[in-house]
N, CA, C and O of each residue as an XYZ file, in Angstrom:
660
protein
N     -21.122     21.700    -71.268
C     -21.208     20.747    -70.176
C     -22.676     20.572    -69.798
O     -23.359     21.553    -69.505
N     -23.067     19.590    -69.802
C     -24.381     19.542    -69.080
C     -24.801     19.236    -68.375
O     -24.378     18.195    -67.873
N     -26.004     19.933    -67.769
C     -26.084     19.395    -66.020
C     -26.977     18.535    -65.416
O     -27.989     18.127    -65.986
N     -26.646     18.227    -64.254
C     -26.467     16.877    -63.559
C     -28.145     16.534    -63.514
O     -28.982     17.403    -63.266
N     -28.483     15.082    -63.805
C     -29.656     14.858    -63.587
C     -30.616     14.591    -62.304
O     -30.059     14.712    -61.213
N     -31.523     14.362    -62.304
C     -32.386     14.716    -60.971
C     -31.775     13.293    -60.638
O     -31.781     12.970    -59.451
N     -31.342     12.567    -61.402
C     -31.031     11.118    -60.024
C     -29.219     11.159    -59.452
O     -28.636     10.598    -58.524
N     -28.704     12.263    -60.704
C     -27.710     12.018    -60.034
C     -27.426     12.991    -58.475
O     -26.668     12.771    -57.530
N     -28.389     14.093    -58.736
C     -28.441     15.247    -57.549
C     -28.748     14.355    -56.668
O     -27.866     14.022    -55.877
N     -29.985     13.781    -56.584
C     -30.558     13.324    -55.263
C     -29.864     11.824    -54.982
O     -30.490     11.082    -54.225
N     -28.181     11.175    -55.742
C     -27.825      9.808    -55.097
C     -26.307     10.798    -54.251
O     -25.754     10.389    -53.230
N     -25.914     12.081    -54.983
C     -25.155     12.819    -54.344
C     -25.815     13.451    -52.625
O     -25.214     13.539    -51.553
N     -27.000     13.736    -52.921
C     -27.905     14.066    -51.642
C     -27.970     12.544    -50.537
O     -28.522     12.514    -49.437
N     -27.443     11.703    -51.025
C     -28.167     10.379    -49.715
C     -27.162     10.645    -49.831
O     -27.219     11.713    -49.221
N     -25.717     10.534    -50.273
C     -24.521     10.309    -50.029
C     -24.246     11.003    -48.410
O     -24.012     10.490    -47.315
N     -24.363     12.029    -48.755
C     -23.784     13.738    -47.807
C     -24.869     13.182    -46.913
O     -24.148     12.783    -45.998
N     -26.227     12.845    -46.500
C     -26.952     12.353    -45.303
C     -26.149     11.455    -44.980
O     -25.216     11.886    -44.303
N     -26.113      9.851    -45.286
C     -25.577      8.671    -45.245
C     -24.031      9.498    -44.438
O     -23.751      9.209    -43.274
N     -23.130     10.543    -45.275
C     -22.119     10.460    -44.392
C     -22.061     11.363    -42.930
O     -21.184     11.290    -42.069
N     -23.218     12.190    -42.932
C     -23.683     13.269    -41.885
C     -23.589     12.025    -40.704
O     -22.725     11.924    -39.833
N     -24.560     11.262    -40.911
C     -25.224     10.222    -40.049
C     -23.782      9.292    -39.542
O     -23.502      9.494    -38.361
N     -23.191      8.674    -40.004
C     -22.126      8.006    -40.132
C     -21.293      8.807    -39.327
O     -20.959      8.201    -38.309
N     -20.911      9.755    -39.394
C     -20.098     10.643    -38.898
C     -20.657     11.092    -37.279
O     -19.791     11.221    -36.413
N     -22.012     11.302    -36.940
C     -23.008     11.694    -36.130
C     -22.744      9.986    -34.854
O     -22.794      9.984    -33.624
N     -22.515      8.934    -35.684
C     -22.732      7.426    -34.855
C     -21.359      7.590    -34.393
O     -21.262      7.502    -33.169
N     -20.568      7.745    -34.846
C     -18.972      7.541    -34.248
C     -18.963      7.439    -32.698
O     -18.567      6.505    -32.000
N     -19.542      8.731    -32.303
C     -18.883      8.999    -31.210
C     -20.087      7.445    -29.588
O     -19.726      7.137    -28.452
N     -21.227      7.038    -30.284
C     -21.315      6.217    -30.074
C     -21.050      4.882    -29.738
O     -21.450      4.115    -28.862
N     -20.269      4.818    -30.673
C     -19.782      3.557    -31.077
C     -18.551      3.602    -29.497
O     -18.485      2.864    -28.513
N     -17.991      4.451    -29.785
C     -16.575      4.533    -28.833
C     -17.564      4.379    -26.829
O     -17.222      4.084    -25.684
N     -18.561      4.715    -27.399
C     -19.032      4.497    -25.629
C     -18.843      3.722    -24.921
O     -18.878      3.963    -23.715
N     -18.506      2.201    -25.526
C     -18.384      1.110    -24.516
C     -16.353      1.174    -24.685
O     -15.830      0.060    -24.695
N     -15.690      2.014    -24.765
C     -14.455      2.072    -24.742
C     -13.625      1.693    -24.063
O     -14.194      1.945    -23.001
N     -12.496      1.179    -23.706
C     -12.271      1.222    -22.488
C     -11.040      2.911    -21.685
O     -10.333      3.068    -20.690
N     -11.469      3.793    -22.929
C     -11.039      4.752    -22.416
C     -12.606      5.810    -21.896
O     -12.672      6.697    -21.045
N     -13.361      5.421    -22.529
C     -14.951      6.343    -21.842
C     -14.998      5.211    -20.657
O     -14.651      4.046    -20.852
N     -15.426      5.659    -19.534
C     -16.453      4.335    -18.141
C     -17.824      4.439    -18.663
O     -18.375      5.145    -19.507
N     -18.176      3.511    -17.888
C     -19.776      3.292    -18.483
C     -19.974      4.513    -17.563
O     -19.172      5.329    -17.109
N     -21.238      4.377    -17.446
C     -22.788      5.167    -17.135
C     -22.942      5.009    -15.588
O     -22.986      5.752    -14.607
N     -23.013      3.382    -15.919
C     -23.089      2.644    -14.064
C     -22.091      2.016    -14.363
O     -21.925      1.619    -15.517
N     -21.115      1.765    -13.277
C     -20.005      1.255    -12.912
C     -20.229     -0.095    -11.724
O     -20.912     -0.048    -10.701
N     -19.328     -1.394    -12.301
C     -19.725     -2.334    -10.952
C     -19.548     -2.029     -9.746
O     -18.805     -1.103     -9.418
N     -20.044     -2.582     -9.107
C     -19.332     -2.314     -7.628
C     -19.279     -3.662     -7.189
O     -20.281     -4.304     -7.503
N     -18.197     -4.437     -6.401
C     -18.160     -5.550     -5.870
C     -17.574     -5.311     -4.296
O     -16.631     -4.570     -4.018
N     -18.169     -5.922     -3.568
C     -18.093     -5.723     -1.892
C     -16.684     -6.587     -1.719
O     -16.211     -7.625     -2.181
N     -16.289     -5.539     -0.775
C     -14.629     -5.916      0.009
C     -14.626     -6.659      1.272
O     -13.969     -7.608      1.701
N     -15.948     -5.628      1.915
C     -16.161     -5.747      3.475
C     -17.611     -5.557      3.556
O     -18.082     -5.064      2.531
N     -18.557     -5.843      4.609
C     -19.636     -5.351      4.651
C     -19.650     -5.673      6.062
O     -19.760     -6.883      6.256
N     -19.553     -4.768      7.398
C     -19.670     -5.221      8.698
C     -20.355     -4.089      9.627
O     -20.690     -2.991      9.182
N     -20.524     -4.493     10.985
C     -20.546     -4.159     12.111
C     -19.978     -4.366     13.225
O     -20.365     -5.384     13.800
N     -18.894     -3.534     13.935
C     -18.208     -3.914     14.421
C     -18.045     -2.898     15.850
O     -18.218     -1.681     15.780
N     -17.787     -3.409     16.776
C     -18.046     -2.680     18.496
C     -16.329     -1.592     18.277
O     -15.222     -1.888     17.826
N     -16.956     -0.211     18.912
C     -15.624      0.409     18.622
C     -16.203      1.216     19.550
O     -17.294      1.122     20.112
N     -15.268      2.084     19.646
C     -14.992      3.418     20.941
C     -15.166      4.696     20.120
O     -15.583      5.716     20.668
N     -14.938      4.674     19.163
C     -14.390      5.847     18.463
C     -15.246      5.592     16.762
O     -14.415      5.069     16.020
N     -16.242      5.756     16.214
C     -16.752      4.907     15.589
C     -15.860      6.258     14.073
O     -15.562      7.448     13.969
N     -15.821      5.187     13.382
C     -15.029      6.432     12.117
C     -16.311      6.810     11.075
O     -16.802      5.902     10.404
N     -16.789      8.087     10.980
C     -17.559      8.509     10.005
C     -16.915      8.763      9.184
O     -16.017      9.553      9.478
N     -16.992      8.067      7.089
C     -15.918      8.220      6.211
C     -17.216      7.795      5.146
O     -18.167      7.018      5.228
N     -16.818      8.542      4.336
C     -17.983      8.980      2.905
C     -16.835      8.966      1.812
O     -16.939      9.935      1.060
N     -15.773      8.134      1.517
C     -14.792      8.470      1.070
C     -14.375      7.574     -0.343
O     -14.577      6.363     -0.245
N     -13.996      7.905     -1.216
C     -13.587      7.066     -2.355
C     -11.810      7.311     -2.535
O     -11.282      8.348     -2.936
N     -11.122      6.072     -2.124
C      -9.951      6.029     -1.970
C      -9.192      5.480     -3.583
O      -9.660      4.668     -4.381
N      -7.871      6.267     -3.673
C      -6.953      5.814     -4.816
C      -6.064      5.420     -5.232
O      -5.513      5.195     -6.310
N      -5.882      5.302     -3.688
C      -4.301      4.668     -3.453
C      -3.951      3.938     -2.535
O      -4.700      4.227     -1.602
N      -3.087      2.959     -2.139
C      -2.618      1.818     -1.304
C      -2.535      2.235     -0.353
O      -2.941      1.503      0.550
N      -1.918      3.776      0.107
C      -1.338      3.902      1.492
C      -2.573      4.516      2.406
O      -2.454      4.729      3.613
N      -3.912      4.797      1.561
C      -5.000      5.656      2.391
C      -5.351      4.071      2.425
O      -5.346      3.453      3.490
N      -5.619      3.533      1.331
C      -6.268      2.076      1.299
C      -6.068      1.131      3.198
O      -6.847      0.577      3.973
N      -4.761      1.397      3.177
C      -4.280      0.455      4.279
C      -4.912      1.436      5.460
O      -5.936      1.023      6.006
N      -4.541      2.304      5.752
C      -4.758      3.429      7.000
C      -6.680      3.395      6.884
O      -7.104      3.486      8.036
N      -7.580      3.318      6.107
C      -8.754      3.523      5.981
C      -9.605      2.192      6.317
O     -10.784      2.135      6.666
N      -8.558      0.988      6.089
C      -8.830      0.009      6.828
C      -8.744     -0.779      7.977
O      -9.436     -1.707      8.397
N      -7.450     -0.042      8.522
C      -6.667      0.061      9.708
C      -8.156      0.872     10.697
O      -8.939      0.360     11.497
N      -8.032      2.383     10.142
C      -9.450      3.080     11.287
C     -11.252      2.125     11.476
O     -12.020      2.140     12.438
N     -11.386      1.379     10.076
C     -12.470      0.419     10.325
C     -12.251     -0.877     10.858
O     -13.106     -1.641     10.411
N     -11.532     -1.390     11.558
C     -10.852     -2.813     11.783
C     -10.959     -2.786     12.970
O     -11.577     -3.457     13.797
N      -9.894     -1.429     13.021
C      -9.104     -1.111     14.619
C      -8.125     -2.405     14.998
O      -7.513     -2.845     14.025
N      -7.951     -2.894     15.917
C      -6.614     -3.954     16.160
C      -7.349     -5.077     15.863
O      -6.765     -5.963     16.487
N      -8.474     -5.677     15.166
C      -8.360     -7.113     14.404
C      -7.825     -7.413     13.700
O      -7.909     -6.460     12.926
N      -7.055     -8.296     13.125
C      -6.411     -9.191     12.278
C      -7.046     -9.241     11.105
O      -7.022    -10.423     10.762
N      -7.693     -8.493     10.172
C      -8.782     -8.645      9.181
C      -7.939     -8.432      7.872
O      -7.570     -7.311      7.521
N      -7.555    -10.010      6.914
C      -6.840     -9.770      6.029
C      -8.045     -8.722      4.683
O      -9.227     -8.779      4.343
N      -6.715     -7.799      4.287
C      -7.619     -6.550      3.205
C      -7.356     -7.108      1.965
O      -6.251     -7.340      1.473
N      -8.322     -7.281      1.555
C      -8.305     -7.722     -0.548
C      -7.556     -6.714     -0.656
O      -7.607     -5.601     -0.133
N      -6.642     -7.321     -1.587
C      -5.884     -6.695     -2.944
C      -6.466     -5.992     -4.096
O      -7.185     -6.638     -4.860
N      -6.272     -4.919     -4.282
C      -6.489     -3.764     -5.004
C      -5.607     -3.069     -5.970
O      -4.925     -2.138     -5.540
N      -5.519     -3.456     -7.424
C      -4.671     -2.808     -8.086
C      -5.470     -1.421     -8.191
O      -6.628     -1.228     -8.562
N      -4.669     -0.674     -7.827
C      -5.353      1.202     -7.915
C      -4.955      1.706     -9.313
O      -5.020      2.933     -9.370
N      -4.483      1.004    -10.682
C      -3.879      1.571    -11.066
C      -5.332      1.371    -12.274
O      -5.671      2.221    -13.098
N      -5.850      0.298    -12.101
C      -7.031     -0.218    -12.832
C      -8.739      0.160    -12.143
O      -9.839      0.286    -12.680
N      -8.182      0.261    -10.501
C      -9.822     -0.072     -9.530
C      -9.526      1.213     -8.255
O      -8.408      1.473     -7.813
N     -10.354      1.650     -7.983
C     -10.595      2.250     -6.628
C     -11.656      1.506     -5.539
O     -12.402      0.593     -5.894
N     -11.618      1.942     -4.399
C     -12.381      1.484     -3.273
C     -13.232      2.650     -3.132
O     -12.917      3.713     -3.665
N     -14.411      2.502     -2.369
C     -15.082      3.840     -2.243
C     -15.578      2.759     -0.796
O     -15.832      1.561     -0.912
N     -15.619      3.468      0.389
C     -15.786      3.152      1.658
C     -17.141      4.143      2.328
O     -16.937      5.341      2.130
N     -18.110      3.925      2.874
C     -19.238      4.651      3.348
C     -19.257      4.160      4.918
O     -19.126      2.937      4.855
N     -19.336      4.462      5.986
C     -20.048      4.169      7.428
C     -21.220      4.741      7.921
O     -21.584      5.882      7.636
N     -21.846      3.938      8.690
C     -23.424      4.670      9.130
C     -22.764      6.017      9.809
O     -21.634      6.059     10.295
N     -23.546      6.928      9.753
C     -23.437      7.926     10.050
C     -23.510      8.707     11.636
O     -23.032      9.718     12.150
N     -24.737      7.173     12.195
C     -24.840      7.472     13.502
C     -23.790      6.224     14.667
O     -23.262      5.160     14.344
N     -23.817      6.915     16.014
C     -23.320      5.434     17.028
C     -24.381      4.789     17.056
O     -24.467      4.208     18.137
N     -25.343      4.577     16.324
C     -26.729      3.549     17.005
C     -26.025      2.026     16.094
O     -25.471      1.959     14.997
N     -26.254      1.276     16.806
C     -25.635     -0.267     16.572
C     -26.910     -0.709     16.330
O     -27.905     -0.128     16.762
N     -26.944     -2.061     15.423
C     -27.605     -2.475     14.246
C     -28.092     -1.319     13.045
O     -29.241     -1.261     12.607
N     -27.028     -0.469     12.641
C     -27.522      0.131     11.646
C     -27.370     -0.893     10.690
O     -27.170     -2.094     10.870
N     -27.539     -0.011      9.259
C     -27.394     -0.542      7.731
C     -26.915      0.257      7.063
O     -27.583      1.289      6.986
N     -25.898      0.242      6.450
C     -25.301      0.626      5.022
C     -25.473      0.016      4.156
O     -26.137     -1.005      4.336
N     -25.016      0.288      2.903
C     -25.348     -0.099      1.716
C     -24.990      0.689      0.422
O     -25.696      1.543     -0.114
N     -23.927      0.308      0.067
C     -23.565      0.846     -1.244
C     -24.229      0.137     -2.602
O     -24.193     -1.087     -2.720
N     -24.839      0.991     -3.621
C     -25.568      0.187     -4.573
C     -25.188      0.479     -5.578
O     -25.375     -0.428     -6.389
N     -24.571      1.593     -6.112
C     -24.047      1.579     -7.395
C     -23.420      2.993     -7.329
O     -23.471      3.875     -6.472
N     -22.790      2.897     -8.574
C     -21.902      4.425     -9.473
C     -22.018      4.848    -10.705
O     -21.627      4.421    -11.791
N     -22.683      5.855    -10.324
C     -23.612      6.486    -11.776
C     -22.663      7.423    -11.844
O     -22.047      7.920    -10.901
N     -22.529      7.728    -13.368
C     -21.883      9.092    -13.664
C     -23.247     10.257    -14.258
O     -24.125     10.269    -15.121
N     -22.704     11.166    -13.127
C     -23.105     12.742    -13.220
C     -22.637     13.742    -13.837
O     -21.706     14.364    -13.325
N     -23.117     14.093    -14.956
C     -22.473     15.289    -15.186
C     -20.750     15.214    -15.520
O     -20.245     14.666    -16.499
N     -20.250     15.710    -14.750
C     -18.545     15.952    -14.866
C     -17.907     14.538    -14.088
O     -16.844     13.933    -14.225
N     -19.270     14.306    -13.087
C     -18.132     13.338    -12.121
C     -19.093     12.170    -11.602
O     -20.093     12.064    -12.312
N     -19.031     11.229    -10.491
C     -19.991     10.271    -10.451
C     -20.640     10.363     -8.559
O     -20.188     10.800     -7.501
N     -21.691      9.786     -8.936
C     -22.573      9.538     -7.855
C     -22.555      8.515     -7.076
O     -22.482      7.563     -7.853
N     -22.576      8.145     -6.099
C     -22.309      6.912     -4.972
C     -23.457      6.516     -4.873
O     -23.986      7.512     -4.379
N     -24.462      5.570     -5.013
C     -25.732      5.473     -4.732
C     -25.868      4.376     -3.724
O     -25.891      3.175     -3.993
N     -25.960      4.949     -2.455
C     -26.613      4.297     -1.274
C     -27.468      4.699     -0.465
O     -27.739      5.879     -0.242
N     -28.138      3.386      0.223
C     -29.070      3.342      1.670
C     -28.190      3.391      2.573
O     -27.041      2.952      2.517
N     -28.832      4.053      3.630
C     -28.632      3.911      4.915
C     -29.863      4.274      5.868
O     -30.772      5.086      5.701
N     -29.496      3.110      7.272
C     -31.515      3.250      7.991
C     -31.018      4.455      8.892
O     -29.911      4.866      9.239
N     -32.251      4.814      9.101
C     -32.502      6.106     10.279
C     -31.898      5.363     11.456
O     -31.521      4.204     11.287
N     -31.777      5.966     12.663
C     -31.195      5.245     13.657
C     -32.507      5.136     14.546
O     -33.391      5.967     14.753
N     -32.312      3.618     15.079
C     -33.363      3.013     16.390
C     -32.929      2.794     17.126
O     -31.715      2.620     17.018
N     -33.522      2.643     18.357
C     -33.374      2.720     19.821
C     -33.193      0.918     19.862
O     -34.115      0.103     19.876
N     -31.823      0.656     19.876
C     -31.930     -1.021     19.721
C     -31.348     -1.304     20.916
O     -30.610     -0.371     21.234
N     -31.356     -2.333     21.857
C     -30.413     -3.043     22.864
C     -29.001     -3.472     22.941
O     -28.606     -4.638     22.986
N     -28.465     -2.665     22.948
C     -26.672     -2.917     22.102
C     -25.869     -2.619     23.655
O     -25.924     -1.722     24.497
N     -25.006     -4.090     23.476
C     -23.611     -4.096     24.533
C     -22.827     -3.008     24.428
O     -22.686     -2.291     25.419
N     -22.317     -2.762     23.466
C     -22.197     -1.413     22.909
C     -22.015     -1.044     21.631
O     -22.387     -1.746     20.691
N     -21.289      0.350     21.467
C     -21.691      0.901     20.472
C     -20.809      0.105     19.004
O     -20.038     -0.846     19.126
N     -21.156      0.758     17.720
C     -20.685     -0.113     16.767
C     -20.357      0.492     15.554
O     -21.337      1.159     15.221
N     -19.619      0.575     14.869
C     -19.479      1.130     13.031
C     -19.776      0.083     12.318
O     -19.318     -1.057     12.386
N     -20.977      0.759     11.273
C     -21.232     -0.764     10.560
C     -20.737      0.549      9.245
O     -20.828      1.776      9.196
N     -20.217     -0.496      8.338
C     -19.596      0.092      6.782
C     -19.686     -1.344      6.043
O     -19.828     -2.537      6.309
N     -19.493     -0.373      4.827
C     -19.572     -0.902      3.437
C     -18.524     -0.370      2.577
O     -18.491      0.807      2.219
N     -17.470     -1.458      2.175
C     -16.053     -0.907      1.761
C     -16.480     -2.159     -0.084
O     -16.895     -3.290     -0.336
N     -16.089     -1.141     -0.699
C     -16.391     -1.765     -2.389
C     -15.735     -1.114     -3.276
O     -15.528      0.097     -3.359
N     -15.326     -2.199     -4.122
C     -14.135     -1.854     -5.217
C     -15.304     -1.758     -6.766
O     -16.204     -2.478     -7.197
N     -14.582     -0.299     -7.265
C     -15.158     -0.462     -8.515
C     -13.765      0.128     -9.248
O     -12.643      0.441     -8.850
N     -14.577      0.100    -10.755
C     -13.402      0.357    -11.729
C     -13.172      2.105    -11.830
O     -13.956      2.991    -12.173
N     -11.713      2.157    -11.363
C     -11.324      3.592    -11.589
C     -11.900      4.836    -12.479
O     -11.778      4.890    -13.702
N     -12.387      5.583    -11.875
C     -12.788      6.971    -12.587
C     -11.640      8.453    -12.014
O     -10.873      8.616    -11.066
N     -11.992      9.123    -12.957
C     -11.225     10.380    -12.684
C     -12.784     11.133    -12.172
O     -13.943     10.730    -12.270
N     -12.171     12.426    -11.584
C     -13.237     13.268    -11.263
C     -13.696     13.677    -10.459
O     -12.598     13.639     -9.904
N     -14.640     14.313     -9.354
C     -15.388     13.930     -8.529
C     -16.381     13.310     -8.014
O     -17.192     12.972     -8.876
N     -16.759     12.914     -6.600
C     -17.460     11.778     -6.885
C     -18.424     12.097     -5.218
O     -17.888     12.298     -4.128
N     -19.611     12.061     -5.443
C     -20.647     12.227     -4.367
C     -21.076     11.310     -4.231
O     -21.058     10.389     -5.048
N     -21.716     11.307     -2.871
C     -22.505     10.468     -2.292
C     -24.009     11.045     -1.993
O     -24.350     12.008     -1.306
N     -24.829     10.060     -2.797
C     -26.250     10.132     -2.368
C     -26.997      9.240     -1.889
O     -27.204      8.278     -2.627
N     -27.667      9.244     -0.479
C     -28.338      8.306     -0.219
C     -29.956      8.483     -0.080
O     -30.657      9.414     -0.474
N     -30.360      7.155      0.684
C     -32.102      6.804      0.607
C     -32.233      6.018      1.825
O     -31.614      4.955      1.883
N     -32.919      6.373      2.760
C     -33.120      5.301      3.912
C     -33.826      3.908      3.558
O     -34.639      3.762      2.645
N     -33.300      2.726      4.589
C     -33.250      1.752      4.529
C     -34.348      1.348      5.942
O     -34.891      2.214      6.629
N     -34.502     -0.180      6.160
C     -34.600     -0.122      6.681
C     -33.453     -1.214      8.140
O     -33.112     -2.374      7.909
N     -33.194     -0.704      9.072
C     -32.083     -0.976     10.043
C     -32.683     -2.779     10.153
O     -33.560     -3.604      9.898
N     -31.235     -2.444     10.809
C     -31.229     -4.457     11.238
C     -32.125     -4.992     12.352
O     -32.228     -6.180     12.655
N     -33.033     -3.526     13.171
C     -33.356     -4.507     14.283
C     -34.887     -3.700     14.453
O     -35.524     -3.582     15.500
N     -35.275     -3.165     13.024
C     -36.938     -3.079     12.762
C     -37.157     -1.778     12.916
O     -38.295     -1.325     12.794
């Protein structure tokens, strides 16, 4: 038997790279999946307000279901009439943020959803609180639908600056 020549060694050698590599891209390819989420996730606004309340609701919360959905909009509303977008939960979640302080003309601001690690990141502003002229006090929030993730999910923010300087 005789053995293999230097071109056939080295077209057997690109082969085994060529399929290393090939094999190495796969899991690439599947990234835009619709079973992987991206990286950053949309976010599209539901609600974005300020509104005079007694009881102002502090909520950092990413909701998954219809019946918190309704009750989470019910505590930001309070008794207005404020029809709630429709939300299939089975495809989308809501993730809901409120200023943190009673100072009226704050700012919220939800800006995006990065995935971290195991789980994803909430990326928002919110302003420091100022000494503003307010009838009274107020919850300002930012209620936004993005596409469903499993996992956990934090909130990080960055000051802004408020509505009244």
């Amino acid at each position: 038997m005789a053995s293999p020549s230097f071109h056939s060694l080295a077209r057997r050698r690109g082969l085994r790279v060529a399929a290393l590599a090939l094999v190495a891209a796969l899991p690439l390819a599947c990234e835009g999946s619709s079973t992987e989420p991206e990286i950053r996730l949309r976010v599209e606004t539901l609600a974005k307000a300020s509104v005079p309340t007694n009881s102002p609701a502090r909520l950092r919360e990413v909701v998954r279901d219809a019946a918190r959905y309704q009750a989470v909009w019910r505590e930001l509303w309070g008794d207005r009439e404020i029809g709630r977008p429709a939300v299939d939960f089975q495809r989308d979640m809501v993730v809901v943020m409120t200023h943190p302080f009673d100072a009226c003309m704050g700012e919220v601001a939800i800006e995006s959803l990065e995935r971290a690690g195991l789980g994803f990141v909430v990326k928002a502003g919110e302003s420091t609180p100022h000494l503003c002229l307010c009838a009274a006090a107020e919850t300002t929030f930012h209620v936004v639908r993005t596409p469903r993730v499993a996992g956990p999910v934090e909130f990080e923010t960055h000051p802004i600056p408020s509505r009244c300087g």
